[in-house]
TIGU-199309 format. One record per residue: x, y, z of N, C-alpha, C, O in turn; residue in one letter. Coordinates in pm, whole numbers. Layout:
<sites>
+--------+--------+--------+--------+--------+--------+--------+--------+--------+--------+--------+--------+-----+
!    n.X !    n.Y !    n.Z !   ca.X !   ca.Y !   ca.Z !    c.X !    c.Y !    c.Z !    o.X !    o.Y !    o.Z ! res !
+--------+--------+--------+--------+--------+--------+--------+--------+--------+--------+--------+--------+-----+
!      X !      Y !      Z !      X !      Y !      Z !      X !      Y !      Z !      X !      Y !      Z !   A !
...
+--------+--------+--------+--------+--------+--------+--------+--------+--------+--------+--------+--------+-----+
</sites>
This chain:
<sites>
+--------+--------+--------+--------+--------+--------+--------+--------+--------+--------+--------+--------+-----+
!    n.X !    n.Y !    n.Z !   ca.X !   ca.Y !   ca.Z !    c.X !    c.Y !    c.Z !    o.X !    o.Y !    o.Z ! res !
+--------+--------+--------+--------+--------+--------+--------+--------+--------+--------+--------+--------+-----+
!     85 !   -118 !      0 !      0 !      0 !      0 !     89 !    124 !      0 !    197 !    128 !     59 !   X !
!     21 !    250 !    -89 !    101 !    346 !    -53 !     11 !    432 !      7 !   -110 !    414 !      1 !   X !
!     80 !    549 !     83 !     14 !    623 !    155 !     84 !    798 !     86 !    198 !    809 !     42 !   X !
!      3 !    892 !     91 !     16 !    980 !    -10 !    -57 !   1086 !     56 !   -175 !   1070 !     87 !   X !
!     25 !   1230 !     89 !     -5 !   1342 !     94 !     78 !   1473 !     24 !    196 !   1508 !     19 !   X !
!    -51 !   1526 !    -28 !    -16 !   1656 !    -84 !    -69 !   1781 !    -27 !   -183 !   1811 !      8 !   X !
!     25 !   1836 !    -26 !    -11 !   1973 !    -17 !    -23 !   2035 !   -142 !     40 !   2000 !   -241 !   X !
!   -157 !   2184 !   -136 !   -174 !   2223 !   -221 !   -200 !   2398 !   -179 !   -216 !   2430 !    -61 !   X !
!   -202 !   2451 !   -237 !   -195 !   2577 !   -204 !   -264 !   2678 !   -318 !   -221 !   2673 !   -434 !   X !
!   -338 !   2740 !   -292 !   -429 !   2819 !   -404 !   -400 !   2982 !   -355 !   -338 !   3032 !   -262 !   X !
!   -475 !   3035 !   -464 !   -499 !   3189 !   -448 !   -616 !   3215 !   -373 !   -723 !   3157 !   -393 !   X !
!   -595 !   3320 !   -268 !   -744 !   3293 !   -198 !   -902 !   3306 !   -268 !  -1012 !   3250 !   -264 !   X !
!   -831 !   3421 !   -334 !   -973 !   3400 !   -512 !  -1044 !   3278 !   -583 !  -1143 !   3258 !   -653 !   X !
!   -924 !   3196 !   -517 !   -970 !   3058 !   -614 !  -1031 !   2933 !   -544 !  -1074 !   2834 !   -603 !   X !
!  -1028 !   2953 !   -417 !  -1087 !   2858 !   -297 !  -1173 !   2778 !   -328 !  -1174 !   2655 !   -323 !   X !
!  -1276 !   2878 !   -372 !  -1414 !   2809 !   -355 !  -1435 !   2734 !   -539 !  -1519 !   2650 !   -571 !   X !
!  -1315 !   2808 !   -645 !  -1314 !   2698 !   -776 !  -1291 !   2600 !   -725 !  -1374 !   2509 !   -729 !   X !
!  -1152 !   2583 !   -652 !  -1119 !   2476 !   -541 !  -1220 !   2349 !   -577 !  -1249 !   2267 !   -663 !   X !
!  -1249 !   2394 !   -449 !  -1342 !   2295 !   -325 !  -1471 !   2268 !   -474 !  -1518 !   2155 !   -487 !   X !
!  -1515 !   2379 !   -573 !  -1660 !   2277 !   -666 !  -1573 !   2139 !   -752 !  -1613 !   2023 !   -766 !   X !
!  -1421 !   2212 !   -808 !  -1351 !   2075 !   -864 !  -1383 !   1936 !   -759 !  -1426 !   1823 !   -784 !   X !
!  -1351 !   1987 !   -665 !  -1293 !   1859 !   -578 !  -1398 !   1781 !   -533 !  -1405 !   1660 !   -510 !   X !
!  -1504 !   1899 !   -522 !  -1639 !   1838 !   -455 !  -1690 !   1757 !   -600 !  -1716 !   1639 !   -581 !   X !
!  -1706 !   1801 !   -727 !  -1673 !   1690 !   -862 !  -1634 !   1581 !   -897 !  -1684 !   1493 !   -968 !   X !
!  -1533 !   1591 !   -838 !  -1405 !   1481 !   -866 !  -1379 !   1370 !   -744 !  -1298 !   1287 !   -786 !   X !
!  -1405 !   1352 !   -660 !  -1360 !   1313 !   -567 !  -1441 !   1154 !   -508 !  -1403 !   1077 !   -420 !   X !
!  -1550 !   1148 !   -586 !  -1618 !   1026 !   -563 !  -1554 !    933 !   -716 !  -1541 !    811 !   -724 !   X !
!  -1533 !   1008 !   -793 !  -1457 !    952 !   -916 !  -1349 !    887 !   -884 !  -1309 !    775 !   -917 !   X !
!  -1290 !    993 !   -796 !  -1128 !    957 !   -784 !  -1085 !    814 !   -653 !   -993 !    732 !   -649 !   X !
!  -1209 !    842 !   -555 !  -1260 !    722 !   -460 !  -1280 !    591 !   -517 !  -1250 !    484 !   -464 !   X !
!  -1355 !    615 !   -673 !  -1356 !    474 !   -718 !  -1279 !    440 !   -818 !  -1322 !    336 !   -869 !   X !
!  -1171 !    484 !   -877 !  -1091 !    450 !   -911 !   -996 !    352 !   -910 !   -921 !    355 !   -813 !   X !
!   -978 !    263 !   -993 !   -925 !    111 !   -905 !   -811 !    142 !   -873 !   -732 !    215 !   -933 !   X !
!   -791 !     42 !   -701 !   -692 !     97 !   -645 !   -685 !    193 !   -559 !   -568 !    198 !   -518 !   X !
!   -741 !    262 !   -516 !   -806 !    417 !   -468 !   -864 !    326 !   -337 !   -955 !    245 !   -351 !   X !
!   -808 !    347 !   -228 !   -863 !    273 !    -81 !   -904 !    402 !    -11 !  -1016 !    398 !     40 !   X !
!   -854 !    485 !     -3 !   -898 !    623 !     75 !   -870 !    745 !    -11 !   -778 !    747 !    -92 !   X !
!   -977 !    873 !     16 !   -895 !   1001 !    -73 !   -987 !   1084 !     60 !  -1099 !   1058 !    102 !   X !
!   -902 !   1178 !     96 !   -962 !   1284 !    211 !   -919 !   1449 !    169 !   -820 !   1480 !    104 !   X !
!   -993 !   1517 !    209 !   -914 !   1649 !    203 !   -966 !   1746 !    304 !  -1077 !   1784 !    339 !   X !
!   -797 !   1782 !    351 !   -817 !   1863 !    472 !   -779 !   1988 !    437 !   -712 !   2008 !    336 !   X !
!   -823 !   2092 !    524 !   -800 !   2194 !    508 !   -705 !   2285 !    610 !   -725 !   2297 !    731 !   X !
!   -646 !   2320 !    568 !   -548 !   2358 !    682 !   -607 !   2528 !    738 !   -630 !   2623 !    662 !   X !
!   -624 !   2526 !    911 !   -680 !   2607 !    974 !   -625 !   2750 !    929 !   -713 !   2834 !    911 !   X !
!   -465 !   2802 !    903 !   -485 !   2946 !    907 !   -309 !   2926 !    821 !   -224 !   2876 !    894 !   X !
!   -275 !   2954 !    712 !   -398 !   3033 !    645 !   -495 !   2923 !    543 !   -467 !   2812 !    497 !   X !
!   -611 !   3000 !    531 !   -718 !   2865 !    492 !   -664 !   2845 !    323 !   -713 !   2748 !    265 !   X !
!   -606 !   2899 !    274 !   -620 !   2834 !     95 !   -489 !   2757 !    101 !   -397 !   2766 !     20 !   X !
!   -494 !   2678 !    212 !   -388 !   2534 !    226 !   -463 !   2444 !    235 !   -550 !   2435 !    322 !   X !
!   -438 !   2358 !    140 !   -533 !   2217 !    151 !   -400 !   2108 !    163 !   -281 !   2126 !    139 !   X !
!   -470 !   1991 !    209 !   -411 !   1878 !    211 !   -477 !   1757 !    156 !   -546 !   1690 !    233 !   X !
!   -462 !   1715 !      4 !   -514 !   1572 !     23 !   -461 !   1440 !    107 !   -346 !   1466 !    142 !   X !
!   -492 !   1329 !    147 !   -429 !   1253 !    193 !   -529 !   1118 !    131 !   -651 !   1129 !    119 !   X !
!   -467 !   1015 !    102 !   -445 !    930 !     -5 !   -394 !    808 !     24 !   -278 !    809 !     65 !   X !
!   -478 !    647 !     10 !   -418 !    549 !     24 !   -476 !    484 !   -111 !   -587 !    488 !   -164 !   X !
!   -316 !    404 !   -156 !   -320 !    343 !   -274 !   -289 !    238 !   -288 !   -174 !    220 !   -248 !   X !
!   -355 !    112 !   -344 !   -306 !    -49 !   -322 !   -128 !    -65 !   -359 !    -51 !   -154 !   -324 !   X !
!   -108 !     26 !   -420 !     18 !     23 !   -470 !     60 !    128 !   -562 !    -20 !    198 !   -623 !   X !
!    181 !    140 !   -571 !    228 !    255 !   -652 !    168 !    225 !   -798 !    100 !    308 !   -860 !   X !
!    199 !    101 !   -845 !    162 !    105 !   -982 !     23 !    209 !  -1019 !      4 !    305 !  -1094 !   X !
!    -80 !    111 !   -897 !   -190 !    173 !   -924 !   -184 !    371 !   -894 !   -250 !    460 !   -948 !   X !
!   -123 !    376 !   -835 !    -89 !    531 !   -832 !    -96 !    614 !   -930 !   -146 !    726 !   -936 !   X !
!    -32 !    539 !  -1022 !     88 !    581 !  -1144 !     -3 !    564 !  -1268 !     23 !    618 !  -1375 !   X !
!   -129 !    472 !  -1244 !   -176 !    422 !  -1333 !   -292 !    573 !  -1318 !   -338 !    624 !  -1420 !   X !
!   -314 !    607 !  -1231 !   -432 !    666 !  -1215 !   -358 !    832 !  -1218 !   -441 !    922 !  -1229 !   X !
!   -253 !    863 !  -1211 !   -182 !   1000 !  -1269 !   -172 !   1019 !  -1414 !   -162 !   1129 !  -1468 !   X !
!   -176 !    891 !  -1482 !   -166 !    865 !  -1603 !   -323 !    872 !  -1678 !   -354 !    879 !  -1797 !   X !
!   -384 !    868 !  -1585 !   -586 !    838 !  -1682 !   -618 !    978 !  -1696 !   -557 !   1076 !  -1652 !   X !
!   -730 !    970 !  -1770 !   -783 !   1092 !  -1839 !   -886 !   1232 !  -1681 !   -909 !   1352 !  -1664 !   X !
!   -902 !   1136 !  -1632 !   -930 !   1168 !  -1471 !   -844 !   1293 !  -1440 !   -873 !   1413 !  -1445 !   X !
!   -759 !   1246 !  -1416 !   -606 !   1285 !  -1339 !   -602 !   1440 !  -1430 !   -620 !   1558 !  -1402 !   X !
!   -575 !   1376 !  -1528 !   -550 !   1473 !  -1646 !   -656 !   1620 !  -1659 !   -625 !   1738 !  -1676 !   X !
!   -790 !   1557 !  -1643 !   -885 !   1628 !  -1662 !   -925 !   1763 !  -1536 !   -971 !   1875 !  -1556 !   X !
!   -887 !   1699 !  -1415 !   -864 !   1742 !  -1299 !   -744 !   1827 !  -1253 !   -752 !   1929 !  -1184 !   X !
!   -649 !   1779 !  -1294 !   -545 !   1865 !  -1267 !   -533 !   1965 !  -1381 !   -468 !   2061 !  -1342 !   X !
!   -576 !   1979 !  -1520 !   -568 !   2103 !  -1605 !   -665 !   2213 !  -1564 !   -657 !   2332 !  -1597 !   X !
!   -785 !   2140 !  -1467 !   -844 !   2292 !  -1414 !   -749 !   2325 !  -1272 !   -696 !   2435 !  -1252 !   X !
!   -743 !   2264 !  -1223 !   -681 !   2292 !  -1104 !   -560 !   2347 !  -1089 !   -545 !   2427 !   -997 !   X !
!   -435 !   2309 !  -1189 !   -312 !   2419 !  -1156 !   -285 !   2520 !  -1183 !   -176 !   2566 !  -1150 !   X !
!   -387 !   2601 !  -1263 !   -385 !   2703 !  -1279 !   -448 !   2814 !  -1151 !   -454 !   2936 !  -1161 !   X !
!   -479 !   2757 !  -1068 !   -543 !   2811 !   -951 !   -465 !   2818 !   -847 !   -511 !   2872 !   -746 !   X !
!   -278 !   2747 !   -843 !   -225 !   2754 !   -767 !   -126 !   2867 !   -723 !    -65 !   2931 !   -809 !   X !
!   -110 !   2894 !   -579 !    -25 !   3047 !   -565 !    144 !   2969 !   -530 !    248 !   3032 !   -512 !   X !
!    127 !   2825 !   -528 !    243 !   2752 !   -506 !    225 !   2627 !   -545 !    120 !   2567 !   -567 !   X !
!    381 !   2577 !   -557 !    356 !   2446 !   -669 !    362 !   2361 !   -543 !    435 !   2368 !   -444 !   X !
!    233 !   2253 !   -588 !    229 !   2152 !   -515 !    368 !   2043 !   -418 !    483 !   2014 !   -447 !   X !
!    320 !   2027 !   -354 !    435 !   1970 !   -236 !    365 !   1797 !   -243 !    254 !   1758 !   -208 !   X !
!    474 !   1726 !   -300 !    361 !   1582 !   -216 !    465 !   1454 !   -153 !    574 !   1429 !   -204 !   X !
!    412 !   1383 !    -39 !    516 !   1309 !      6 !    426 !   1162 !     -2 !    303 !   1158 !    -13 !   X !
!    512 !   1052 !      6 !    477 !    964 !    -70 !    531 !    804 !     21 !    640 !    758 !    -11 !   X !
!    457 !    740 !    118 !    534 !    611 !    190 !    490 !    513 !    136 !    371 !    515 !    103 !   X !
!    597 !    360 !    102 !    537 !    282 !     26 !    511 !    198 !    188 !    606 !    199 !    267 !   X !
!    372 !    126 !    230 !    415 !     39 !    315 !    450 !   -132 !    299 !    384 !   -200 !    221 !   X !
!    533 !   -177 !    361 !    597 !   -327 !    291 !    510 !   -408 !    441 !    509 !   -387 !    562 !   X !
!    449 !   -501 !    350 !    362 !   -609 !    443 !    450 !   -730 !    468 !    408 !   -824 !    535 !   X !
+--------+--------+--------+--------+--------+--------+--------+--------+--------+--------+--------+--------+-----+
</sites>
């Protein structure tokens, strides 16, 4: 399994484009094979810090799903809304 957080960071103008993408996307991205958890937090102050956090059966499947039209479709509205480039950290866990 991998376990997966990003930070994301927007313009405060763009918050609430934000949150309608995500509120969109996010039952998509839940069922996505491979896709065990997808959450997003918001970080208290200052608020246009988000955090997704993310469990994945495996990297492949990770990789597979950065690669789909999803991913693609989602992230071309979304980085243009950012005031900083995404941060993401990434643990594989070994069973």
């Amino acid at each position: 399994m991998i376990k997966r957080i990003v930070k994301l960071t927007f313009r405060e103008e763009e918050v609430s484009t934000f949150l309608t993408i995500f509120d969109e996307s996010k039952n998509k991205i839940r069922s996505f094979p491979g896709c065990q958890h997808l959450e997003l937090l918001r970080n208290e102050a200052p608020e246009n810090i988000f955090f997704t956090y993310s469990f994945w059966d495996s990297p492949e499947d990770l990789d597979t799903y950065r690669s789909s039209d999803l991913f693609k479709s989602t992230w071309s509205r979304t980085k243009k809304l950012f005031s900083d480039k995404p941060q993401a950290w990434s643990v594989t866990q070994v069973e």
